[in-house]
N, C-alpha and C positions, 0 to 999 in steps of 0.2 A: 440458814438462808430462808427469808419470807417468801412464803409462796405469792405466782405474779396475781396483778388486779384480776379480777372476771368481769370480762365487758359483755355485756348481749347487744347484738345488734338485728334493730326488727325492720327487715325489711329488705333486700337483695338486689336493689336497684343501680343503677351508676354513682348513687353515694352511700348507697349502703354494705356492698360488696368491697370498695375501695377500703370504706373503714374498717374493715372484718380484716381487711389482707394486710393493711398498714400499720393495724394495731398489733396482731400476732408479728408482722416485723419486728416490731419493736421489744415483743418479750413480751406483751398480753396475754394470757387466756379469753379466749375470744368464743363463743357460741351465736351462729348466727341460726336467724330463726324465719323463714319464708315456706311458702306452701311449695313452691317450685323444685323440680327435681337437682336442677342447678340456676346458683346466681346468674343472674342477669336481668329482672325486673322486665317493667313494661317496656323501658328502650330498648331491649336485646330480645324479647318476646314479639314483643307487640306495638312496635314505634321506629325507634330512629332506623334500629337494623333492616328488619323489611323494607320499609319505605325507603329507606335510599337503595338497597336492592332492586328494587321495583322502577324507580327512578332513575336507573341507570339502565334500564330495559327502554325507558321511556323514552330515554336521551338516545337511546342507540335505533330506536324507530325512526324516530326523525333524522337522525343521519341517515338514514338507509334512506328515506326519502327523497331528501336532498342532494345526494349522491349524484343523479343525474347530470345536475349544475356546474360539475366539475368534471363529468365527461367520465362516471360510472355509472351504469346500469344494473341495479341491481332486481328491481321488480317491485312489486308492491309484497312489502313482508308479509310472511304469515305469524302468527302466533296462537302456538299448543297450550292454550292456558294451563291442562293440569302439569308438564312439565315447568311451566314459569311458575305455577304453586310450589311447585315439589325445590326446584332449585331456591327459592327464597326462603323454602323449610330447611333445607340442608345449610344454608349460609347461616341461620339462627340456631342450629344443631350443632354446628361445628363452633361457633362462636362459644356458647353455653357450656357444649361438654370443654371446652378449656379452660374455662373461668370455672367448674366442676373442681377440674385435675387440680387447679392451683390451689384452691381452697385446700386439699387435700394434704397438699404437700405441706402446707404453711400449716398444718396439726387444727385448723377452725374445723368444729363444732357445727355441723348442720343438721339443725332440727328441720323435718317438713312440716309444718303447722302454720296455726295463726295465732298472736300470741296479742294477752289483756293483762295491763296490770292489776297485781291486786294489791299493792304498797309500792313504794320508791325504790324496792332491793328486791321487789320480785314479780316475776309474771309463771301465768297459766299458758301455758300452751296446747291449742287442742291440733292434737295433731293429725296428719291427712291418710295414716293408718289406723285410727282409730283411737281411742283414751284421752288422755290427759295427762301433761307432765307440770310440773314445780318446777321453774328454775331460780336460784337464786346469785344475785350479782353485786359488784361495786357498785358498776356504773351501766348506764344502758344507750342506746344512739337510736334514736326516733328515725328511720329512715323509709317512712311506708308511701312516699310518692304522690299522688295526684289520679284524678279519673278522669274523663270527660262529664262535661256537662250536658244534656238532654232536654231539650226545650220543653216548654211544660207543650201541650196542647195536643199531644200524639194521639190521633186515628187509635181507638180499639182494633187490635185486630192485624195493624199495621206494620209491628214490630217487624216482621222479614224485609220489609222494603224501608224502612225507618235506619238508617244503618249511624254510627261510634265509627270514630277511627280504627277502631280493633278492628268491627263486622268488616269496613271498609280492605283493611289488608288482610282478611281471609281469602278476599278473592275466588268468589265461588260461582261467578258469573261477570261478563260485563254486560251493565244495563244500556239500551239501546239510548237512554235520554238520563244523565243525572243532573239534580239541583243540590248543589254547594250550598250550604247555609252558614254563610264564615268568609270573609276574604283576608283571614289572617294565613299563618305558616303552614297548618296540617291542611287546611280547605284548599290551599293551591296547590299544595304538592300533589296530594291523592287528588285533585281535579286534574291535574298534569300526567298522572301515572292511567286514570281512566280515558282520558283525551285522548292518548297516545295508542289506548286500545285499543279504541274506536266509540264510547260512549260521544256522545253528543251533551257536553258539558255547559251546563249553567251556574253561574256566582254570584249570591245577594247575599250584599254587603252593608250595614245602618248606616256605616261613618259614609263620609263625602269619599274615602282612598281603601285602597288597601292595603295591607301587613299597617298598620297602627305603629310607629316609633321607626319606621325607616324613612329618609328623608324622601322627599318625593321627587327627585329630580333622579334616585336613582331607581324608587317603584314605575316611574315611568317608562323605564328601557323594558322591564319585567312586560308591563303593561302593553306593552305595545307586541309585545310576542305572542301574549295570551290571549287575545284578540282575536290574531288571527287562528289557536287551534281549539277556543273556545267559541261555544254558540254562540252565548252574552255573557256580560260582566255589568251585572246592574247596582251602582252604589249609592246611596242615600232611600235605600231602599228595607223593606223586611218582610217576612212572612207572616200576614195577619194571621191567617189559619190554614189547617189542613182538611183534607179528608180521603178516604181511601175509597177510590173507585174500583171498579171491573178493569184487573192491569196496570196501575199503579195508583200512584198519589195524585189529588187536585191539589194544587196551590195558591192560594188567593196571595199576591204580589201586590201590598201597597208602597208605594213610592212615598219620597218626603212629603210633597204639596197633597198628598190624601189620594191623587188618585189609583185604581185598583183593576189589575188584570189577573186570570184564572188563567194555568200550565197546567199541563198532564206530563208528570215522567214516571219514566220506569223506575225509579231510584232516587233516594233522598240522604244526601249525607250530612247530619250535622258537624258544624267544627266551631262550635262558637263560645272554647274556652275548656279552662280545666278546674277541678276543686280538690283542696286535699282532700287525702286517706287520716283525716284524726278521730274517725267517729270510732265507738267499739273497742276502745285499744283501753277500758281504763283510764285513760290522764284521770278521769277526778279522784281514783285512787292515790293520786300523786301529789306533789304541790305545784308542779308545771300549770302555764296557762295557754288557754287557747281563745283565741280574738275572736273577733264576732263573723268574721269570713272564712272561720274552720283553719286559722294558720296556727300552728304552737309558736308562741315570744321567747324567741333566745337574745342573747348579746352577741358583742364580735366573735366569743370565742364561743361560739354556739352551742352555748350553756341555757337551760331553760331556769325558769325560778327556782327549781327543783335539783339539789346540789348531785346529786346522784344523775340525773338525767341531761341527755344532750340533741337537738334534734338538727337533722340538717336535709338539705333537697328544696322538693316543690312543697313538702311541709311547711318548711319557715315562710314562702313568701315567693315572689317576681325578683328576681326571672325563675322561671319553670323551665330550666336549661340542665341536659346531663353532666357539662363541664363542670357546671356549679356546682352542682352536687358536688362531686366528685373531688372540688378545693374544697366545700365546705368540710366534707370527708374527714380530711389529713389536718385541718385546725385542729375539727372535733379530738380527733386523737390525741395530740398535742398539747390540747389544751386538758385532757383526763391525767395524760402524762408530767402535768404542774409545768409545762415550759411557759417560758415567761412572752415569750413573742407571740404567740400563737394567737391569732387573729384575723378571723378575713374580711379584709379592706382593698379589695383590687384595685385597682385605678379603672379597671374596664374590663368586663365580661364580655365578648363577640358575640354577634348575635349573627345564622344565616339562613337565609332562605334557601332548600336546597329545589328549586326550579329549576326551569332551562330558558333564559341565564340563571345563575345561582344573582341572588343579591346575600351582600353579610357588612356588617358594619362593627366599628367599636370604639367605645371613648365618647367623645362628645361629638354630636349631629350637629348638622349645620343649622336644624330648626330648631335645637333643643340653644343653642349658642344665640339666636334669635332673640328667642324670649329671653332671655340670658342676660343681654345684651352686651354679650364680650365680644372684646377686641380682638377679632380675629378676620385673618384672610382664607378664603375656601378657596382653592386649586385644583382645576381638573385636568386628566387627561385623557383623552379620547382613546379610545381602541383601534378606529378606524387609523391613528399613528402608530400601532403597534403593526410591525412584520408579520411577531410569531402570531399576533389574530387574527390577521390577514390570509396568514398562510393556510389557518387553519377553517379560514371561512366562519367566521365568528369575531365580525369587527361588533356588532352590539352589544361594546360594552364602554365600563370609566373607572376610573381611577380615583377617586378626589380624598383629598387631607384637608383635616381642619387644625389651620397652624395660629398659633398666639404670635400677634405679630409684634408686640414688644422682646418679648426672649427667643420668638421662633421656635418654642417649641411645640411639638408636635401633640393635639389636645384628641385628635380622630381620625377614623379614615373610615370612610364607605368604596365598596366594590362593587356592581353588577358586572355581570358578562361569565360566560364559562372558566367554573375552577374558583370563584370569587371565594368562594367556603377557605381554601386552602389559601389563597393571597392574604386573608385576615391577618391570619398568626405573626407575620411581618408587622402589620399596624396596632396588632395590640402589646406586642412586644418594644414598640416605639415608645406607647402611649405609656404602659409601663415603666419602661425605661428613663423617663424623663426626655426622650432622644430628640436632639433639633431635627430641623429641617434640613442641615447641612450634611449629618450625620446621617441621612437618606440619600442624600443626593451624591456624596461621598463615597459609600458605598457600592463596588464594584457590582454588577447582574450581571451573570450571564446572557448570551446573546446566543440567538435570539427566544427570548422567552417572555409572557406574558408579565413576569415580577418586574422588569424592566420601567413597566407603566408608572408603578410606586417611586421607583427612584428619579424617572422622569415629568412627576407629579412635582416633587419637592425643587426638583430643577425649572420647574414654572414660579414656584414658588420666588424666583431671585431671578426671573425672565430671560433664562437661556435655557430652555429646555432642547434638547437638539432636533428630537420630529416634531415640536408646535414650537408655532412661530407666535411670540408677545410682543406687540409691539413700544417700541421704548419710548417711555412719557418724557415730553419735552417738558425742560425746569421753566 
């Protein structure tokens, strides 16, 4: 009997831990190779996990706030930062050490190092005890992730008040005034998680909106929330320069039309994007390529030019999503495995913003259908007809589908409002599905709950929805 392939997998992230675990499923030899004590990358380190820890601190502030409204009294919260440190550390500890155990179990191979090709069958790895090892393999899976990007012009000197989404969720202060440089997904949320702790939060933004690819009629709801627990939110705007004063950062603020006003805060977070991890790893040891914006070029079965090598994550490319990773993952595998289907071609990746509301969308946008110029009908429905958000004091929110109105099938869905992250998976599982319109409305919800909205979205769709009333076009 042939002994099994040897895969190395570099990198331990939400697509690279996936592949390490599914490829040993499968009867791999598998050696995965990260500097961390256990898998889990930047998401489980230093991103998704924290921040929605923290996020849910943030959400339950503002509950506590509002409580009054409904005839509780609770006071004005306190908050023990180093125990809200220490518990978002335990939540990424407990996470880790079981994504540790599994590895464990499943017989993978964990080198702690950083590892460089030096051929298409082998890499260096220098490891985080010291030396240097040889490993040699069939095949290998690119999985090293993405950074933040860091504006060029930083203040000498600056760096402690210059904060990365990392510095951001170390949380080792809250600054009395910060400036958001991003009004994409990481700058709202950590602007939401400091807002809530009492920074006095500012957001400049170049584009005319915020979050960039969500439709705006549902960044609007978002918008109208953060308004009110935000200082400003200034968009067709950027930061011409910086400089570090006695106590924090100046900021010179130039607007679209050129005009320019000077901020002082205490705290400066940039969020204004991410770049891969390809530099230093060897590829030109290989025959793999890498584009001119640092992406490595695979195919569908996320194969590089390089038959030995496969890369998948925020390496290959947009979206810079852990889901994705994480399908691109189980191709990769699949496709070293010689199966003939293996291919990632989703119909739709969900995208969300975890704010309060949450917005998250998937499949085709109402503005992306625009320019498009398909045929289709957009469907909303309001929260304020929902009971269960009624009940819960959280009508700001909607529902809406983008339905092809020749087949009726079902082409998107966007959500804002509380929980909207979780309502997704209904809508991308539609879009997937090929699922009508009918086959929503069809569909029993429980009552009274929020998912109700989705089935009474598509029931506007054919104008009986039973809490909105459409009214019926005379022939």
């Amino acid at each position: 009997m042939s002994e099994p392939k040897h895969v190395v997998v570099i990198g331990a992230g939400p697509g690279g831990y996936p592949a390490a675990f599914y490829a040993a499923d499968l009867g791999l030899r598998v050696t995965l190779i990260d500097p961390e004590e256990n898998p889990g990358g930047t998401c489980l380190f230093r991103g998704c996990i924290p921040s929605k820890a923290l996020l849910h601190v943030s959400s339950l502030l503002h509950e506590a706030r509002e409580a009054q409204h409904w005839g509780v009294k609770l006071g004005e919260p306190q908050v023990d930062l180093d125990r809200l440190r220490e518990w978002k550390d335990e939540v990424v500890e407990n996470l880790t050490a079981g994504t540790g155990g599994l590895g464990k179990k499943r017989g993978v191979t964990h080198l702690r190092g950083m590892a460089q090709f030096t051929s298409s069958n082998s890499v260096d790895v220098d490891l985080v005890e010291g030396g240097k090892e040889r490993v040699d393999f069939d095949y290998a899976i690119l999985a090293t992730g993405s950074r933040s990007v860091m504006i060029p012009g930083v203040p000498e000197g600056a760096e402690d008040r210059i904060w990365d989404s990392t510095k951001a969720l170390e949380l080792e202060r809250v600054p009395r005034s910060l400036l958001v440089i991003g009004g994409g997904v990481i700058g709202l949320e950590l602007g939401s998680v400091y807002s809530a702790l009492g920074s006095q939060v500012s957001v400049v933004e170049m584009l005319p909106g915020l979050i960039p690819g969500a439709d705006r009629d549902l960044v609007r709801v978002l918008e109208g929330t953060l308004k009110d627990r935000f200082k400003e939110i200034l968009v067709k705007t950027k930061v011409a320069g910086m400089r570090k004063v006695r106590g924090g950062i100046e900021a010179t603020l130039q607007a679209e039309d050129g005009s320019e006003r000077v901020e002082r805060y205490d705290r400066v977070l940039v969020s204004v994007g991410r770049r891969p991890n390809s530099e230093n790893l060897g590829i030109e040891n290989t025959h793999a390529q890498v584009d001119a914006r640092g992406f490595v070029r695979v195919n569908q079965r996320m194969a590089t030019s390089d038959p030995t090598l496969y890369a998948i994550g925020d390496l290959v490319g947009q979206p810079m999503l852990a889901h994705k990773a994480t399908a691109e993952a189980k191709v990769a595998v699949e496709a070293i495995l010689g199966q003939k289907g293996a291919a990632f071609d989703p119909a739709c990746i969900p995208a969300v913003v975890y704010t309060d509301p949450e917005v998250a969308w998937c499949g085709l946008t109402e503005t992306e259908a625009k320019e498009q110029q398909r045929n289709v009908k957009v469907v909303r429905f309001p929260w304020q007809a929902s009971g269960r958000a009624l009940a819960m004091a959280r009508p700001d929110g909607m529902t809406k589908l983008i339905i092809d109105i020749e087949t009726e099938r079902v082409l998107g869905m966007g959500v804002v409002g509380k929980g909207a992250g979780e309502l997704i998976a209904e809508g991308a599982l539609a879009v997937e599905m090929a699922a009508l319109a009918s086959d929503l409305a069809r569909t029993i919800h429980p009552h009274p709950t929020v998912s109700e909205t989705v089935m009474e979205a598509a029931e506007v769709f054919y104008g009986h929805a039973t809490h909105f009333f459409t009214p019926r076009k005379r022939k």
